[in-house]
MARFINU-187585 format. One record per atom (N, C-alpha, C): residue number from 1; residue in one letter; atom name; z, x, y. Coordinates in steps of 0.001 Angstrom, whole numbers. Example, Ala and Ser with C-alpha at 12.3 -4.5 7.8 and 13.67 -1.06 7.14 Angstrom:
BEGIN
@seq->1&type->A&atom->N&pz->7800&px->13190&py->-5690 $
@seq->1&type->A&atom->CA&pz->7800&px->12300&py->-4500 $
@seq->1&type->A&atom->C&pz->7800&px->13200&py->-3300 $
@seq->2&type->S&atom->N&pz->7080&px->12850&py->-2250 $
@seq->2&type->S&atom->CA&pz->7140&px->13670&py->-1060 $
@seq->2&type->S&atom->C&pz->7870&px->12900&py->30 $
// end
This chain:
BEGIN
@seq->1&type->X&atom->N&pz->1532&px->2629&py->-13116 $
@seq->1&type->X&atom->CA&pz->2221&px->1385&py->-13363 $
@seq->1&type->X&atom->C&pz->1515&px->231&py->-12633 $
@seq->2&type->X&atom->N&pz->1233&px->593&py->-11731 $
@seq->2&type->X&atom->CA&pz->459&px->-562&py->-10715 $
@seq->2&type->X&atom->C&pz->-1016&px->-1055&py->-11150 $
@seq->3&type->X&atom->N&pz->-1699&px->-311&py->-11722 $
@seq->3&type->X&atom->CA&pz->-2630&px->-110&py->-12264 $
@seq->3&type->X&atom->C&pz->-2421&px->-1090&py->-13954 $
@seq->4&type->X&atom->N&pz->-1399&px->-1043&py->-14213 $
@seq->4&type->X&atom->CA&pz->-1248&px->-1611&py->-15734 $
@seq->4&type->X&atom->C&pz->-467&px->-2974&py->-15336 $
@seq->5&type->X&atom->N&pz->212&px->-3564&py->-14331 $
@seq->5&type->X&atom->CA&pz->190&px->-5042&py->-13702 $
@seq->5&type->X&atom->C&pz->-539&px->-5591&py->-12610 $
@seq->6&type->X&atom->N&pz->-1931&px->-4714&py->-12567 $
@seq->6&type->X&atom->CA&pz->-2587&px->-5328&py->-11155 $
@seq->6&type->X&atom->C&pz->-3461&px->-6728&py->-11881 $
@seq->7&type->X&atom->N&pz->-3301&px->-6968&py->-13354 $
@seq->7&type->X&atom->CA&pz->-4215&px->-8457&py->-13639 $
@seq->7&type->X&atom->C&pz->-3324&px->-8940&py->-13323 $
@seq->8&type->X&atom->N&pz->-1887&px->-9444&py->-13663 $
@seq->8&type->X&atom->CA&pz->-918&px->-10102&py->-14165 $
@seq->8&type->X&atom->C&pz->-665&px->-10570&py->-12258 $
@seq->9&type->X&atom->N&pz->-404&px->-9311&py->-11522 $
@seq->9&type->X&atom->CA&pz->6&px->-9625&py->-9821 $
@seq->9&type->X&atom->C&pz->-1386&px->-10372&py->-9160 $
@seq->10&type->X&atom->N&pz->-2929&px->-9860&py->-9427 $
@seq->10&type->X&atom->CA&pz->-3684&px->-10329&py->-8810 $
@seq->10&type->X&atom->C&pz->-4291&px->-9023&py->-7987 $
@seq->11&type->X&atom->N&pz->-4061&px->-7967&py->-8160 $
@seq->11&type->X&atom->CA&pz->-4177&px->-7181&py->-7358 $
@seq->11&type->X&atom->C&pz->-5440&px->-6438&py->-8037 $
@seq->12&type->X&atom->N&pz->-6974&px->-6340&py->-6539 $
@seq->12&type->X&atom->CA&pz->-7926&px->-5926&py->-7032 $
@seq->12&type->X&atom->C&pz->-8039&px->-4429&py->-6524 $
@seq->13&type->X&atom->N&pz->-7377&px->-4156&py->-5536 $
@seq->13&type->X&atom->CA&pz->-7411&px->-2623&py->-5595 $
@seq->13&type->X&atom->C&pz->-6342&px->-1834&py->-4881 $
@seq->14&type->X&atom->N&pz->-6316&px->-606&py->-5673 $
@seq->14&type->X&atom->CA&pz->-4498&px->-90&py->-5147 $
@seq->14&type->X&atom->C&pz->-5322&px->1587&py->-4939 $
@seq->15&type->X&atom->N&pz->-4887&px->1919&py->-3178 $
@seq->15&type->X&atom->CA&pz->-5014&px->2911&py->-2729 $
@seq->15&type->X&atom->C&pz->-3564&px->4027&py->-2214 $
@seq->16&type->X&atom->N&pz->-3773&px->4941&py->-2662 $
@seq->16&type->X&atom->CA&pz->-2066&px->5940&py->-1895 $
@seq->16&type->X&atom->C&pz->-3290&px->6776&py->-999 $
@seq->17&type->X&atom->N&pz->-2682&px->6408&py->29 $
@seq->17&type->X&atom->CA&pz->-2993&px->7843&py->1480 $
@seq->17&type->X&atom->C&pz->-1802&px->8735&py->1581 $
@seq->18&type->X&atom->N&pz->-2197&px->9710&py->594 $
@seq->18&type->X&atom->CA&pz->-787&px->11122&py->1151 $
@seq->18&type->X&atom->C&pz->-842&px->11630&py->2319 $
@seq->19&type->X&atom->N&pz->161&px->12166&py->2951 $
@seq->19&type->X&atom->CA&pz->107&px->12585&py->4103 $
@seq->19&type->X&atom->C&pz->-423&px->14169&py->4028 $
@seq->20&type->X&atom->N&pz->-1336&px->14371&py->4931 $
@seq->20&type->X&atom->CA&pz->-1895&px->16186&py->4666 $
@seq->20&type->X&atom->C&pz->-915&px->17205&py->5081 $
@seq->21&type->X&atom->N&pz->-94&px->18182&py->4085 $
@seq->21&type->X&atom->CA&pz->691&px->18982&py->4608 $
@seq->21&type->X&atom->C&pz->403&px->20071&py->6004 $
@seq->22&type->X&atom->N&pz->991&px->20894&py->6448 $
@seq->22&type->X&atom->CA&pz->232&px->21616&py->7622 $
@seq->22&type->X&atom->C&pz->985&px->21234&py->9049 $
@seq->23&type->X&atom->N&pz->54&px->21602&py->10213 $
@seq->23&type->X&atom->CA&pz->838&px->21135&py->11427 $
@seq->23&type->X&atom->C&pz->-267&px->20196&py->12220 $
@seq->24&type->X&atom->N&pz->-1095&px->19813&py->11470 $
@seq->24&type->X&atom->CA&pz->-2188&px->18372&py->12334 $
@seq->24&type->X&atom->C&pz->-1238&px->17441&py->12465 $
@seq->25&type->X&atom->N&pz->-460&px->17423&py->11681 $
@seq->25&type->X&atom->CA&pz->142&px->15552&py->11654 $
@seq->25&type->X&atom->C&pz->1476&px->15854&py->12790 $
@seq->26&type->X&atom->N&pz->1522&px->16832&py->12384 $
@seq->26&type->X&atom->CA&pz->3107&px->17521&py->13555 $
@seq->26&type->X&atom->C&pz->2524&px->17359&py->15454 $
@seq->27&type->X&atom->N&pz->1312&px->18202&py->15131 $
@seq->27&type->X&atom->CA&pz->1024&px->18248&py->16534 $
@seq->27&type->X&atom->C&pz->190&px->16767&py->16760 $
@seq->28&type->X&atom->N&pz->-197&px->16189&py->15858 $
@seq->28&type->X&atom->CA&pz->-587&px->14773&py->16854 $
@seq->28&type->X&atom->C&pz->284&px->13696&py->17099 $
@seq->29&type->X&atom->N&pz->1312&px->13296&py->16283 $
@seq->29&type->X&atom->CA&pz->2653&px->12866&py->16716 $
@seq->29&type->X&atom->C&pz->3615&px->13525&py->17452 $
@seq->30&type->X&atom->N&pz->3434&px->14683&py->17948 $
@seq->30&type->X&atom->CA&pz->4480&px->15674&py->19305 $
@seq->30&type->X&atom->C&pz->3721&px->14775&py->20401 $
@seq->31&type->X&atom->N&pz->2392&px->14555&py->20745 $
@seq->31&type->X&atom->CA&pz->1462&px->14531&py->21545 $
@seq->31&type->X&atom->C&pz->1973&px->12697&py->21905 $
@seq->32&type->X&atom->N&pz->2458&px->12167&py->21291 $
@seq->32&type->X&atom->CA&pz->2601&px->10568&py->21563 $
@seq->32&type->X&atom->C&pz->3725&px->9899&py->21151 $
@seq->33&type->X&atom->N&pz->4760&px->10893&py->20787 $
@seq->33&type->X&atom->CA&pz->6392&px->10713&py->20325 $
@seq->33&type->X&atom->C&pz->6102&px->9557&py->19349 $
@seq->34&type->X&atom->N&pz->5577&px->10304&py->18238 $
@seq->34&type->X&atom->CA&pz->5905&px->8958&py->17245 $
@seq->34&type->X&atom->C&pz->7155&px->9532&py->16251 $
@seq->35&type->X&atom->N&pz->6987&px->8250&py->15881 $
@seq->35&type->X&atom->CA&pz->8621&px->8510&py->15087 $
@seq->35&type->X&atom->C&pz->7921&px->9376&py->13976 $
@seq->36&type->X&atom->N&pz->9401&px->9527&py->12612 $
@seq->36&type->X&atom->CA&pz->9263&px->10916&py->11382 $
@seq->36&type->X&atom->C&pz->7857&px->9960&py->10905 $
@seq->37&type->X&atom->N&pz->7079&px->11014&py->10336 $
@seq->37&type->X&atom->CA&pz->6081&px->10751&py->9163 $
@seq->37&type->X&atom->C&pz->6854&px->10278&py->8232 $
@seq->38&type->X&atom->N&pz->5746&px->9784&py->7621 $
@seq->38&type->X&atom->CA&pz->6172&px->9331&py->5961 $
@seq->38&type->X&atom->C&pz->5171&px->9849&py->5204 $
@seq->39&type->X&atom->N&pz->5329&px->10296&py->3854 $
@seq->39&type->X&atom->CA&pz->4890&px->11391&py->3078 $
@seq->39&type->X&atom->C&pz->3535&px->10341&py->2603 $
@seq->40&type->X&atom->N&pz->3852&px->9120&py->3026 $
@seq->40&type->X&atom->CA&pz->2308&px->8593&py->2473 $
@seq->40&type->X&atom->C&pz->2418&px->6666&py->2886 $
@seq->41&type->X&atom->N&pz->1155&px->6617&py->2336 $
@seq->41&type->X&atom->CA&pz->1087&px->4830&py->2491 $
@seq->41&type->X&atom->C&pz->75&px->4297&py->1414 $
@seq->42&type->X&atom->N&pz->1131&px->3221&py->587 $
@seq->42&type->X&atom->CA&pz->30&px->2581&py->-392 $
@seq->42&type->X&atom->C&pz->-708&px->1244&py->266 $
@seq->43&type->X&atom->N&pz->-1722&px->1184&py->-160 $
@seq->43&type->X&atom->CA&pz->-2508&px->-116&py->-210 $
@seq->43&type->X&atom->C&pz->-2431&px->-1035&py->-1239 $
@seq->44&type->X&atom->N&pz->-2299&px->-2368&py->-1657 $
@seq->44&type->X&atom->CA&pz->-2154&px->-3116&py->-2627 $
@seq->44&type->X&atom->C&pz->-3641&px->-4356&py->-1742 $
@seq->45&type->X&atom->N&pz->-4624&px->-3844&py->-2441 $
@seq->45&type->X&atom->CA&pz->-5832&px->-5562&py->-2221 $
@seq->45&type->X&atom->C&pz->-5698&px->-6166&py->-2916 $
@seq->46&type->X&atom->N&pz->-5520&px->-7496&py->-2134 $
@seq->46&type->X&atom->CA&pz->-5894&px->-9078&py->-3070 $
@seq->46&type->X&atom->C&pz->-7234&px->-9788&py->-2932 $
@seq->47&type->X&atom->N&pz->-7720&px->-10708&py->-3141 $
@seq->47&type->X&atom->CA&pz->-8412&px->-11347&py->-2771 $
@seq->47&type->X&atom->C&pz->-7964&px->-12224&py->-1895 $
@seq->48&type->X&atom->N&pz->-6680&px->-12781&py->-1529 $
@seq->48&type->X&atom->CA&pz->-6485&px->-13539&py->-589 $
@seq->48&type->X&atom->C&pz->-5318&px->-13460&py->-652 $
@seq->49&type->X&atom->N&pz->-4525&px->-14695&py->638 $
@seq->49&type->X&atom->CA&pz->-3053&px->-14674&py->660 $
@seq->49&type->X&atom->C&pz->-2691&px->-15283&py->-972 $
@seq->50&type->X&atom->N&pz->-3638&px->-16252&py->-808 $
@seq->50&type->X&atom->CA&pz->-3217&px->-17562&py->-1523 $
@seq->50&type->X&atom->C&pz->-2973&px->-16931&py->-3240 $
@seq->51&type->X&atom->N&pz->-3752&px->-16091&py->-3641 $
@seq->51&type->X&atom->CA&pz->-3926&px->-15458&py->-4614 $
@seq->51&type->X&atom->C&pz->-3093&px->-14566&py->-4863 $
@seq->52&type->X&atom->N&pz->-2650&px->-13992&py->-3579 $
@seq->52&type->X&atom->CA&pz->-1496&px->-13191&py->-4176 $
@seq->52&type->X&atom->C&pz->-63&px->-13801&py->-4149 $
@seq->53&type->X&atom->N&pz->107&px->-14550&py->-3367 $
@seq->53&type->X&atom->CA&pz->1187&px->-15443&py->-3449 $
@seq->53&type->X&atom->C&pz->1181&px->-16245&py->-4992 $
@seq->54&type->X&atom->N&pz->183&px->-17040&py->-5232 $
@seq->54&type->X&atom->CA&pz->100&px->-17662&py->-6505 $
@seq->54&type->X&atom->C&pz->187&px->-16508&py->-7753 $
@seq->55&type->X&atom->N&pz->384&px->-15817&py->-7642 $
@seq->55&type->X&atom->CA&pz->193&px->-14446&py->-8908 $
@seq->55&type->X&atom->C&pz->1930&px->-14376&py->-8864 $
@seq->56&type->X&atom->N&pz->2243&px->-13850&py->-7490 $
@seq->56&type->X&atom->CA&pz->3747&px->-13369&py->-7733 $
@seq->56&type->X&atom->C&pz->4143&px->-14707&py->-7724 $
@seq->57&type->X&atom->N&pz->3688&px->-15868&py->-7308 $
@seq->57&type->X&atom->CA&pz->5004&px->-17057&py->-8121 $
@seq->57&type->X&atom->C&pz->5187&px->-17274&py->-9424 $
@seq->58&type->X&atom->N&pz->4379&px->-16769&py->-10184 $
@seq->58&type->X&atom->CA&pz->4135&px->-17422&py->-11501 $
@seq->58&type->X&atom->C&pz->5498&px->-16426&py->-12437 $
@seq->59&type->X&atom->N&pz->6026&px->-16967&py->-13435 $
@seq->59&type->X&atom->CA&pz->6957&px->-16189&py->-14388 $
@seq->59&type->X&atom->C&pz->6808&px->-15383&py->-14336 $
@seq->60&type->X&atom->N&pz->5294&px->-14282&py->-14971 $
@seq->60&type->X&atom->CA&pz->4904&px->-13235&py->-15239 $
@seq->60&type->X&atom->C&pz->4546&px->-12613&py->-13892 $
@seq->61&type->X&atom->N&pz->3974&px->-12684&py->-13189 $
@seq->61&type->X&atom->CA&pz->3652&px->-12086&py->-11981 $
@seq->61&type->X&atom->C&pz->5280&px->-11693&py->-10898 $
@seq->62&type->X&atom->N&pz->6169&px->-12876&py->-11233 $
@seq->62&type->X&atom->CA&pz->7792&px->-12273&py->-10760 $
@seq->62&type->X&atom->C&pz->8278&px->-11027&py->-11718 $
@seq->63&type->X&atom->N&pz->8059&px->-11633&py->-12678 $
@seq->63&type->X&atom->CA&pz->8339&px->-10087&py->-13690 $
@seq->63&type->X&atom->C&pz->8003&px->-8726&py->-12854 $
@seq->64&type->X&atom->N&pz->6919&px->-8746&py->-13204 $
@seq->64&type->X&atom->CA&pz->5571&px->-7483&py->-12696 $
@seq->64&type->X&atom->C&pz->5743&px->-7487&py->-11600 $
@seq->65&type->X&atom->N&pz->6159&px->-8367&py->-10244 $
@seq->65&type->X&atom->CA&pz->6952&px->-7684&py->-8735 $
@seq->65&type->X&atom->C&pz->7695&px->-6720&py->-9169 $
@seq->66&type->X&atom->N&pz->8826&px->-7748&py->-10147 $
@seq->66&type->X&atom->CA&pz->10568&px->-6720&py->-9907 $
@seq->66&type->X&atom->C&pz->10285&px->-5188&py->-11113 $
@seq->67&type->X&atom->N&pz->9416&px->-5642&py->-11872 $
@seq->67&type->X&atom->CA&pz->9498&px->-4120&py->-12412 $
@seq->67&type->X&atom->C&pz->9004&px->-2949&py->-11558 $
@seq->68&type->X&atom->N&pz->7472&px->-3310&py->-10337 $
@seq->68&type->X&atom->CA&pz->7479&px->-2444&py->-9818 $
@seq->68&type->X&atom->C&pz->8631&px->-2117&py->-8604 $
@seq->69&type->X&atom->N&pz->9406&px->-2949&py->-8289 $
@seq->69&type->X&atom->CA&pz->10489&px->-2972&py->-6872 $
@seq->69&type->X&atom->C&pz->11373&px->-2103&py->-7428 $
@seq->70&type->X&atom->N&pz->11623&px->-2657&py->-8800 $
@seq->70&type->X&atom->CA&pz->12579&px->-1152&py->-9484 $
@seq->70&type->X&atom->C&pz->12073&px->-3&py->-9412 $
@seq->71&type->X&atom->N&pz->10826&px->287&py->-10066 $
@seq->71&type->X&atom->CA&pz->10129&px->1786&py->-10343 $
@seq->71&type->X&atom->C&pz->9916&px->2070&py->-8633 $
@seq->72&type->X&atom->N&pz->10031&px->1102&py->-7490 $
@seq->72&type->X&atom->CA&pz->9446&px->2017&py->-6237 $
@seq->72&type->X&atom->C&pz->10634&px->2556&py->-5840 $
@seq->73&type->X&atom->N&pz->11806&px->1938&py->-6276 $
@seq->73&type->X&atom->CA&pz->13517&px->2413&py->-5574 $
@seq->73&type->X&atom->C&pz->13721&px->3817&py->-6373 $
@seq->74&type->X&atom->N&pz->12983&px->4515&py->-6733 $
@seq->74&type->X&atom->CA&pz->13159&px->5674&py->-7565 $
@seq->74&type->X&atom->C&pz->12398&px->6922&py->-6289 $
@seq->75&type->X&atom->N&pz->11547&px->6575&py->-5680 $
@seq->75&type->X&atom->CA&pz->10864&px->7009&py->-5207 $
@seq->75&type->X&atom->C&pz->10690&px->6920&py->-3648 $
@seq->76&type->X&atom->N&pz->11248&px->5428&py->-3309 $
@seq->76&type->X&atom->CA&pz->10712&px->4900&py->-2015 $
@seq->76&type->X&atom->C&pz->12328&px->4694&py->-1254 $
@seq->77&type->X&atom->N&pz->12565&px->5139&py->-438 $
@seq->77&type->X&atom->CA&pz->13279&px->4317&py->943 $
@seq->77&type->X&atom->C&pz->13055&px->3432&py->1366 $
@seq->78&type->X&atom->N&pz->13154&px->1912&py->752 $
@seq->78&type->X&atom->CA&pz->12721&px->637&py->1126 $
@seq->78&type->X&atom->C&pz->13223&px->142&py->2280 $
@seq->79&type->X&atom->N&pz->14665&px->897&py->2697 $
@seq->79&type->X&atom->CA&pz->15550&px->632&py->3747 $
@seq->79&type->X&atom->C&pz->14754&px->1206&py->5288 $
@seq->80&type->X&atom->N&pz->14004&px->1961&py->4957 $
@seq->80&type->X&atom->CA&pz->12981&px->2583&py->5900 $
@seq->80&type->X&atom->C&pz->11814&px->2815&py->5858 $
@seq->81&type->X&atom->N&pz->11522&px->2050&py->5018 $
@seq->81&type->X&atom->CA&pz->9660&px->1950&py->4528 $
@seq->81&type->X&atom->C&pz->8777&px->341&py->5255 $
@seq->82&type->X&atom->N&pz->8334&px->611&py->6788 $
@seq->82&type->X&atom->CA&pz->7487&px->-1178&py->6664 $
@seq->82&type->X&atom->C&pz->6920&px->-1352&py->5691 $
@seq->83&type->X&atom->N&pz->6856&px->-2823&py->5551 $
@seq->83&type->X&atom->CA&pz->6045&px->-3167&py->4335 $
@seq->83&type->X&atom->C&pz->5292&px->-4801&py->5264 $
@seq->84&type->X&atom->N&pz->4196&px->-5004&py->5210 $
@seq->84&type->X&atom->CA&pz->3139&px->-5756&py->5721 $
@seq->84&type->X&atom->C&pz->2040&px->-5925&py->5505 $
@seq->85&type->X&atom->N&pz->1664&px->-7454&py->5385 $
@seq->85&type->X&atom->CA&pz->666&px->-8298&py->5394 $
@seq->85&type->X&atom->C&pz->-674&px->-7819&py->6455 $
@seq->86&type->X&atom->N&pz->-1997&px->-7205&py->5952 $
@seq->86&type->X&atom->CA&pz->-2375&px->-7205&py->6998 $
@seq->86&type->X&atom->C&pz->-3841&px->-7839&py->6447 $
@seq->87&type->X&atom->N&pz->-4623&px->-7713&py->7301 $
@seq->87&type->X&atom->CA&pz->-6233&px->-7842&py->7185 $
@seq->87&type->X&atom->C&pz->-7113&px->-7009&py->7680 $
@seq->88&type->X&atom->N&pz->-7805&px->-6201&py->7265 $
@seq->88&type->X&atom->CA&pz->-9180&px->-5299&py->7739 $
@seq->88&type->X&atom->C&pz->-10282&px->-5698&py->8494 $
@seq->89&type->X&atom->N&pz->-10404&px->-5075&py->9566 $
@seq->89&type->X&atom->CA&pz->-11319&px->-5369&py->10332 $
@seq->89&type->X&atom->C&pz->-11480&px->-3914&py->11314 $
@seq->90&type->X&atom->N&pz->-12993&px->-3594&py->10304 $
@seq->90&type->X&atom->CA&pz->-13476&px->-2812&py->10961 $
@seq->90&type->X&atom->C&pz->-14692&px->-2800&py->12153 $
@seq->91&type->X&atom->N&pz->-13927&px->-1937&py->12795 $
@seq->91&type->X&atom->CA&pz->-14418&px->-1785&py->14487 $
@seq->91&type->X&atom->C&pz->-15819&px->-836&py->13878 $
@seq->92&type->X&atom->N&pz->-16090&px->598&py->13368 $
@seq->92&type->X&atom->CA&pz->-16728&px->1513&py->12952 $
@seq->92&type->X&atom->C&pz->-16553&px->2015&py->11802 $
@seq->93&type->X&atom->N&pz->-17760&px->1929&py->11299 $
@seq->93&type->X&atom->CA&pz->-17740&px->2606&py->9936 $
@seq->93&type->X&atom->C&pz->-19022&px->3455&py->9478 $
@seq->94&type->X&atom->N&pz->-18822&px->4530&py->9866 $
@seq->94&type->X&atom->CA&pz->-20028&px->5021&py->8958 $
@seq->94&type->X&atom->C&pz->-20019&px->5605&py->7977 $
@seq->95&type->X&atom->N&pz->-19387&px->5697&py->7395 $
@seq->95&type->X&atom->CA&pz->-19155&px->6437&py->5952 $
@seq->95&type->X&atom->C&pz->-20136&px->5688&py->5106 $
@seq->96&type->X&atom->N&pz->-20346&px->7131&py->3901 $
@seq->96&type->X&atom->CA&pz->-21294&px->6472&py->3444 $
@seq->96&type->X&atom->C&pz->-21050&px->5305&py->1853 $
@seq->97&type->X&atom->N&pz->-21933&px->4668&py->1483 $
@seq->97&type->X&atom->CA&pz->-21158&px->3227&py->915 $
@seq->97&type->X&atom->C&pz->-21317&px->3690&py->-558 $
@seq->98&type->X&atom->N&pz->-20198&px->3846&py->-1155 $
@seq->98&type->X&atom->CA&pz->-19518&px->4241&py->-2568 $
@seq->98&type->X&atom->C&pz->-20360&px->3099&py->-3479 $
@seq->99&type->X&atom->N&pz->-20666&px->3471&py->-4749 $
@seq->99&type->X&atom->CA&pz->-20869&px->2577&py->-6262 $
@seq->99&type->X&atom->C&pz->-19599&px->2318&py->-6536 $
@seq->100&type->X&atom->N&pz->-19536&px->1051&py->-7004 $
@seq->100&type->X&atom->CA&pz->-18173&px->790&py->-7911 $
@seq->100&type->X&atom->C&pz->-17203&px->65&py->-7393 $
// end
């Protein structure tokens, strides 16, 4: 779905990080009392604030918010899900650099 309103929102790239089942994620949050996991975290890229703000003001781009805010309440605990503005800035990276 995100994928079929990312012209309309402005949105140039949409990532899900699932969480890896097992006991890594158990034993490295025992180790620093973090609160429950969450089964995952999406990414939504814009090109800018301004761009994504100007996308969701527009008629169509409010549309294409509330249809996905509906389709995420099927799925998502919004009542317990952060949701935030951030910016990337990487400290290290060596991975190696993807086509595309």
């Amino acid at each position: 779905m995100a994928a079929s309103l990312a012209p309309v929102l402005g949105i140039r790239k949409y990532v899900q990080l699932h969480t890896i089942p097992g006991g890594a994620n158990k034993a490295l949050a025992s180790g620093r009392g973090a609160p429950e996991h969450f089964d995952g975290v999406a990414e939504l890229w814009f090109d800018s604030l301004d761009s994504m703000f100007a996308a969701a003001s527009s008629a169509d781009g409010a549309a294409a918010a509330e249809t996905l805010r509906i389709d995420e309440a099927r799925f998502i605990d919004h009542s317990r899900s952060p949701i935030f503005v951030g910016e990337e800035r990487p400290f290290l990276d060596s991975s190696p650099v993807a086509d595309g």
